[in-house]
C-alpha positions as CSV (number, residue, x, y, z in Angstrom):
1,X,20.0,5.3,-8.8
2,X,23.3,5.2,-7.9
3,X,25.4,3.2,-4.7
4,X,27.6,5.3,-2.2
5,X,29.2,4.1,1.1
6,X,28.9,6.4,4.0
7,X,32.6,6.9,5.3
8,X,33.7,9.2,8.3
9,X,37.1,10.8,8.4
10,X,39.7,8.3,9.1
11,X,43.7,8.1,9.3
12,X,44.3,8.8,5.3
13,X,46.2,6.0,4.6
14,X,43.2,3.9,5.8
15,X,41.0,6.1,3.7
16,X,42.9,5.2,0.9
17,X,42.6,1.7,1.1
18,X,38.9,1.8,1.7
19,X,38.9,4.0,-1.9
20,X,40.5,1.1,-3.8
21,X,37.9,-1.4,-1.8
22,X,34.9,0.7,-2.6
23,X,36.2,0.9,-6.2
24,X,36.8,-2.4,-6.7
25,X,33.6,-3.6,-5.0
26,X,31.5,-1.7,-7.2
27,X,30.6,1.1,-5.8
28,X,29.5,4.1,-7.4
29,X,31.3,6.7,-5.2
30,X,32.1,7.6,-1.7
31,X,30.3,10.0,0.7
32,X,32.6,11.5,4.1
33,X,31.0,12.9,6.9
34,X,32.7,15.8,8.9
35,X,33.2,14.4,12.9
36,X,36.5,14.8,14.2
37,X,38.8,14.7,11.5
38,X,38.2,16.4,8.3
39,X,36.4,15.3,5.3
40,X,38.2,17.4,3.3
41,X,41.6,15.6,4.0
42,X,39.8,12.5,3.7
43,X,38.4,13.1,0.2
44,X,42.1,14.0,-0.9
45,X,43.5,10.7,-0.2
46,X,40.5,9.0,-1.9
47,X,40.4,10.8,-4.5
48,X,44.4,10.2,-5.2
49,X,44.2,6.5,-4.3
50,X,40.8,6.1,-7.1
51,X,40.4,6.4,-10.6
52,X,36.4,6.7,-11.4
53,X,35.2,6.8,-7.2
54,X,32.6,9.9,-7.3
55,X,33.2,11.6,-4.0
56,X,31.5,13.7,-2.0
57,X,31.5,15.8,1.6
58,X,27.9,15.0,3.1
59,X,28.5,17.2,4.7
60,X,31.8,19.6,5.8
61,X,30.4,22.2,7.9
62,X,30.0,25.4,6.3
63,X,30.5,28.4,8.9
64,X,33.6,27.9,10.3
65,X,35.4,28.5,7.2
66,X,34.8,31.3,5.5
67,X,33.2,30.8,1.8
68,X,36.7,31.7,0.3
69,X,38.8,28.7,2.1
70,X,36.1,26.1,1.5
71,X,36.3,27.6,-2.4
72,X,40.3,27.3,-2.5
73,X,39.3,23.6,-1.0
74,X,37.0,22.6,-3.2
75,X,38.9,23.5,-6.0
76,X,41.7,22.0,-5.6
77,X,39.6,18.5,-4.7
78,X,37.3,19.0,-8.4
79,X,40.9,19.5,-9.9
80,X,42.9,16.5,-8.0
81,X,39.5,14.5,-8.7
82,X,39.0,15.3,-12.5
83,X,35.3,16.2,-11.9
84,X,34.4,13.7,-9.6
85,X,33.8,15.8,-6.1
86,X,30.5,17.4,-5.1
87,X,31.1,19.7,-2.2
88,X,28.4,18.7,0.3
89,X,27.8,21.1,3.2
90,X,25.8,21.7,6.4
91,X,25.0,23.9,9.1
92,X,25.7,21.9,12.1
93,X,23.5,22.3,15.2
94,X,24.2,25.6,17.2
95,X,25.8,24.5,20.4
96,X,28.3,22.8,18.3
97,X,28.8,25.9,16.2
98,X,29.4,28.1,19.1
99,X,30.7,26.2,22.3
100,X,32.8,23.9,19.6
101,X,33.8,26.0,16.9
102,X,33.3,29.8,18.0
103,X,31.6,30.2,14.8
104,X,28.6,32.3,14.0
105,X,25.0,30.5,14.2
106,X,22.3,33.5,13.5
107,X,20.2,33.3,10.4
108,X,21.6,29.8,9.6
109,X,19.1,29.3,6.3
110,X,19.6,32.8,5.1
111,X,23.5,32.7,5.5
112,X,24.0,29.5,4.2
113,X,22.3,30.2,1.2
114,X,24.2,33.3,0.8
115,X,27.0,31.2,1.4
116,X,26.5,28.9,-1.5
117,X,26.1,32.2,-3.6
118,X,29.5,33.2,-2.3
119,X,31.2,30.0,-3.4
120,X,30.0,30.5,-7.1
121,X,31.2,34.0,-7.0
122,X,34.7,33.2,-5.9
123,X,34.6,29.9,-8.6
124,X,33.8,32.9,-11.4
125,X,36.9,35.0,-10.0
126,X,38.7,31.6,-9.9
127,X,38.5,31.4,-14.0
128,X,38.7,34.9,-14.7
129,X,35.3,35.2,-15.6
130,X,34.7,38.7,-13.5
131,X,36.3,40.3,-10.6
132,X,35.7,38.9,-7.3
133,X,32.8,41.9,-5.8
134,X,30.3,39.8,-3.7
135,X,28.6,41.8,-1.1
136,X,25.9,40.2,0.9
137,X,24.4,40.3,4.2
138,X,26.6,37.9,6.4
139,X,30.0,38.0,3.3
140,X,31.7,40.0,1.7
141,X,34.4,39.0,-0.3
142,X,35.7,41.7,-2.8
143,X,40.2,41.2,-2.6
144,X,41.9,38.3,-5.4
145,X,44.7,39.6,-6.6
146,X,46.1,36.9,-9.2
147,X,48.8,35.6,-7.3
148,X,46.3,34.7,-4.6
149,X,43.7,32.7,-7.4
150,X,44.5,28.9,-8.3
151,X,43.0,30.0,-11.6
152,X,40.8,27.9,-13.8
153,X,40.4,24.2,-13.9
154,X,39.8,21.4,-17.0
155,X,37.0,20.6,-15.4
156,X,33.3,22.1,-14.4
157,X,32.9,23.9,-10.8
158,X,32.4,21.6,-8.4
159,X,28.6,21.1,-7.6
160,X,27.6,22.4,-4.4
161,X,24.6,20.0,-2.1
162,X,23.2,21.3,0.9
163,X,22.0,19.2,4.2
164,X,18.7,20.1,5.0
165,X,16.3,18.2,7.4
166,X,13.4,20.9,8.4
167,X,10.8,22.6,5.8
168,X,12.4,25.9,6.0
169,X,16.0,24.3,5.1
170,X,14.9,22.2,2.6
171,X,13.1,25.2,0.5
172,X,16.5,26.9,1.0
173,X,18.2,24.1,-0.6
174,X,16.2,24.0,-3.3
175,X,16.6,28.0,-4.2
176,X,20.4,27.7,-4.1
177,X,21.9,24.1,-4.2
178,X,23.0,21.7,-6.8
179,X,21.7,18.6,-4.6
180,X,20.7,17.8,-1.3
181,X,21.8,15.6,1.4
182,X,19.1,13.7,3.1
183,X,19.6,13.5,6.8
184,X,20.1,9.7,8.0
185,X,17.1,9.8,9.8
186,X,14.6,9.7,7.2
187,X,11.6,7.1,5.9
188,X,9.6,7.2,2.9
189,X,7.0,9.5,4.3
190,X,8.8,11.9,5.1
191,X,10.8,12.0,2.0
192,X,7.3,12.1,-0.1
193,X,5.9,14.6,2.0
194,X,8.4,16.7,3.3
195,X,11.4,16.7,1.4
196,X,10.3,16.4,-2.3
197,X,7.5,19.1,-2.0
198,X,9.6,21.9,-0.1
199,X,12.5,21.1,-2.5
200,X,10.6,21.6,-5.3
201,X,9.0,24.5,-3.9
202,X,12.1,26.0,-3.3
203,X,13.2,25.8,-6.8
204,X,9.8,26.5,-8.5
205,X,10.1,30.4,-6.4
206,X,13.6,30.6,-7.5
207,X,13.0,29.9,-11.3
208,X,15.0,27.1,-11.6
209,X,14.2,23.4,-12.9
210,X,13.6,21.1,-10.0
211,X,14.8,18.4,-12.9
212,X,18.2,19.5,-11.7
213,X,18.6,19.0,-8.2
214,X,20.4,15.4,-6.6
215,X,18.7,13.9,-3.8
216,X,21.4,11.9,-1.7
217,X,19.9,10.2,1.2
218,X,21.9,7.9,3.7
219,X,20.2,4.7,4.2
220,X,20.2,2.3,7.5
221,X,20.7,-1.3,6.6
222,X,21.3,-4.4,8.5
223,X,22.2,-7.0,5.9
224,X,23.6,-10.7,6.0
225,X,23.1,-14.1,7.9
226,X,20.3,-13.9,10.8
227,X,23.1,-12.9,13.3
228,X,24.4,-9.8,11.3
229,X,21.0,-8.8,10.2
230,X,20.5,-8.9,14.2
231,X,24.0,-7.1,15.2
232,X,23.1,-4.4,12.7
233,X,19.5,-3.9,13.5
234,X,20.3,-3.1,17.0
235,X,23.2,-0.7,15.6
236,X,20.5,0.9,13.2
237,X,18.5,1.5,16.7
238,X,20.8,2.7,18.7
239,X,21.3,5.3,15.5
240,X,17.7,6.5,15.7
241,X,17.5,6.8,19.2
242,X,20.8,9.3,19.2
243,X,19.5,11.2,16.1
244,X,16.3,11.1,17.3
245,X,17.3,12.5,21.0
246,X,17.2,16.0,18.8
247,X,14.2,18.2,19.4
248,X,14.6,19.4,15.6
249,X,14.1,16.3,14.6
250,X,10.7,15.0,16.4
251,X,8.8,15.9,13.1
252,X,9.9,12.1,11.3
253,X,8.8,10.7,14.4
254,X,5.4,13.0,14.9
255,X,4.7,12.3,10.9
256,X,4.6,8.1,11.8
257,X,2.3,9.4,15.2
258,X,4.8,8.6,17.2
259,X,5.0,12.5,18.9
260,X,6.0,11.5,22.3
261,X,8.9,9.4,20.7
262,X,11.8,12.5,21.4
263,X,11.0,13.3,24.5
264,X,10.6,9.8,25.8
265,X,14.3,9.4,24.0
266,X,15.3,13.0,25.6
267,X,14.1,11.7,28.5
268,X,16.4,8.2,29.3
269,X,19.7,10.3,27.4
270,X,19.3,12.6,30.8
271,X,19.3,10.1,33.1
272,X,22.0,8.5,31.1
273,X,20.4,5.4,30.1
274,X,21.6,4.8,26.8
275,X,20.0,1.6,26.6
276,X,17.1,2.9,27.8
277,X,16.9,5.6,24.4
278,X,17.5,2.7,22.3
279,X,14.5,1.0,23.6
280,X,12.3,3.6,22.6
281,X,12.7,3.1,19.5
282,X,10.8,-0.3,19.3
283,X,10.4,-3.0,16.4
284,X,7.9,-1.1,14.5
285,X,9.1,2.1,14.8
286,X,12.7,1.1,13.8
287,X,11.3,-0.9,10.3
288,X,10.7,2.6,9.1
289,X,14.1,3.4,9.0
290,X,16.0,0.8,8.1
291,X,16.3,-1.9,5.5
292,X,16.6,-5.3,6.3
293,X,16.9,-9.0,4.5
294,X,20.0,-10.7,3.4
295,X,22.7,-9.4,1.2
296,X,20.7,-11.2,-2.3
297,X,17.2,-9.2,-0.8
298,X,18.5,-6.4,-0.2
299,X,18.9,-4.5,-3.9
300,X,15.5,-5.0,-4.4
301,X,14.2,-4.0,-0.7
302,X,16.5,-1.2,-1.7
303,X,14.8,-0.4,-4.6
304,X,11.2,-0.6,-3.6
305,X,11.7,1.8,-0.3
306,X,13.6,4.5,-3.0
307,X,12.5,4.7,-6.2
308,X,11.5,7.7,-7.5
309,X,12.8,9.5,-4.4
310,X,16.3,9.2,-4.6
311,X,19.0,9.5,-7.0
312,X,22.0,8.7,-5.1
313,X,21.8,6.0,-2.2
314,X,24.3,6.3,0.8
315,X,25.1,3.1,2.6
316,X,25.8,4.4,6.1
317,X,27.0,0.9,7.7
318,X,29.3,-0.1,4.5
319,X,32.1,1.9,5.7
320,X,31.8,1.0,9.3
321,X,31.5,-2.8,8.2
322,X,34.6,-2.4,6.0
323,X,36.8,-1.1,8.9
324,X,35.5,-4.3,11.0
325,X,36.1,-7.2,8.0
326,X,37.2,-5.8,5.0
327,X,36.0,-8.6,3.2
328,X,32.8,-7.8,4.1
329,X,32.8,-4.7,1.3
330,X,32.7,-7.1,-1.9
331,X,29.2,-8.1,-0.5
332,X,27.6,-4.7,0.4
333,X,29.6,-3.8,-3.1
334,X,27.3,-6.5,-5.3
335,X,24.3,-4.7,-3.7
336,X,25.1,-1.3,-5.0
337,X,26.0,-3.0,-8.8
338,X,23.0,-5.0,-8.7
339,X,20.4,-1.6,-7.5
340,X,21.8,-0.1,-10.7
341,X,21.1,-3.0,-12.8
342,X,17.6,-3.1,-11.2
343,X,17.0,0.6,-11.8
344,X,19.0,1.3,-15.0
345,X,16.2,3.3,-16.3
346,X,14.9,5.1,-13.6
347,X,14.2,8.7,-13.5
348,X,15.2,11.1,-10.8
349,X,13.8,12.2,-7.9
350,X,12.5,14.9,-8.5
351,X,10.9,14.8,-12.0
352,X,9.8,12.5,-15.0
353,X,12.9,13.4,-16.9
354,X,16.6,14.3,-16.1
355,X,18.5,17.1,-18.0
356,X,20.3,15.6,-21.5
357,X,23.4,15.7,-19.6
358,X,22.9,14.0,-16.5
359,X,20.7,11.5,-18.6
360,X,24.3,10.7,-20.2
361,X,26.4,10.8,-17.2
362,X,24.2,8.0,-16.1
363,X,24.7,5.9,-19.3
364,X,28.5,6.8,-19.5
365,X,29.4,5.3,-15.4
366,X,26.8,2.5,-15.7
């Protein structure tokens, strides 16, 4: 199990700064989230400013770029990287893809799926392995001339995860995509119910190995002294109460019979009472998403919420607490060494074994 900050697109001179602190502090790589600046800009500068930083979208959002430019992107990032970027993309939610982007929202599973076949078509044309002919329902791609192809790389395509949060999405993922990325909003019980089991079923109807799906999820800490575990607590809940104020999203809630918990949120964010949504989300509720106890607790409170569900952990307050104190990253940074230690022989998520390969990729960044 490996250690990831959660970063959000940032100035990239700041983003390459946080790449040397991340690297230096022990983390295992960096995961930037799409808001409003772009991960992929971000995820340059890291990967320029870093020598062995994994890095990863989670996630760019997928529809208003067609599967060509996010290719050429992606390319270029696995090249400038030497290996280390996983492409991590999403759908968005559908008044952001129309009223903010103009992009197309219908069939969102079925065309991001196709999507995801798209990229690997154009990544064939890329090396000159066979003419660029895709023809699909929502793409078609068929025109690289060589002038207009990067051409091949030294190193392997660039994996390609999918964000998935419902049933339907997650069986997607696992037909077409390399990983997944967990939304934030998640507890054990819906990972073991939900996430693992339509995953896997998504895989077993496509004929592939569910061995070889990545499970990234974003985790929720509040970490440190009593008065920044109690800062970051109330942070975490005010997270949950905006990601919970989504109607797609009342199944985490309904599945710790809580059902009234999104529409009592929905509720106060009308009548604009921000503190009011936050206070839905009360004590017990909020212990199932987050993780709390001081900076020497937390690897193995860490551990013993995630193993055997997760094989990369995203720590979404590490970037934020960076950008406020960045000494604070050397102490989230010995968290994410010591969960290694802790789990240095763990299998992944989603079955007893991992391929020969990844088993040695392990070993090799340990």
């Amino acid at each position: 199990m490996r250690v990831d900050l959660m970063s959000f697109g940032m100035p990239l001179h700041r983003a390459q700064e946080l790449a040397d602190a991340a690297e230096k502090a022990g983390f295992s790589g960096a995961v930037v989230t799409e808001g409003g600046r772009s991960a992929y800009l971000t995820v340059a500068a890291m990967a320029l400013a870093s020598e062995r930083l994994e890095l990863a979208t989670g996630i760019a959002v997928a529809f208003p770029r067609s599967p060509m430019v996010t290719a050429q992107v992606a390319w270029e990032l696995a090249d400038t990287s030497h290996g280390r970027f996983r492409l991590g993309l999403g759908t968005q939610v559908e008044a952001h893809m129309r009223r903010r982007y103009d992009a197309p929202f219908d069939h969102p599973g079925p065309r991001l799926a196709e999507y995801v076949e798209a990229l690997r078509a154009v990544f064939r044309a890329f090396r000159g392995e066979a003419p660029l002919a895709f023809e699909g329902r929502f793409y078609r791609l068929s025109l690289l001339p060589p002038m207009w192809s990067p051409g091949p790389i030294d190193v392997p395509d660039p994996p390609v995860d999918v964000a998935a949060v419902n049933p339907f999405m997650l069986r997607v993922a696992g037909t077409v995509a390399d990983g997944v990325h967990v939304h934030p909003l998640n507890h054990r019980r819906y990972l073991t119910e939900v996430v693992q089991p339509q995953v896997k079923a998504g895989a077993v109807a496509a004929g592939r190995d569910p061995a070889g799906l990545r499970l990234t999820v974003p985790v929720l800490t509040a970490a440190g002294d009593d008065a920044a575990q109690a800062r970051w607590r109330e942070a975490a809940r005010a997270q949950v109460a905006f990601y919970g104020s989504t109607p797609n999203y009342a199944m985490l809630f309904e599945l710790l019979g809580r059902p009234d918990t999104t529409a009592r949120i929905r509720e106060r964010q009308k009548a604009g009472d921000m503190a009011g949504m936050a206070a839905v989300v009360d004590d017990e509720l909020l212990s199932h998403f987050l993780v709390q106890g001081t900076f020497a607790e937390l690897p193995r409170l860490l551990v013993e919420r995630f193993a055997g569900v997760a094989d990369r952990l995203v720590l979404y307050f590490a970037g934020t607490a960076w950008g406020q104190d960045p000494g604070a990253l050397e102490a989230y940074g010995e968290v994410a060494r010591e969960v290694r230690r802790l789990r240095a022989d763990d299998a992944p998520a989603l079955s007893a074994h991992s391929s020969t390969n990844d088993a040695r990729e392990r070993v090799d960044r340990r």
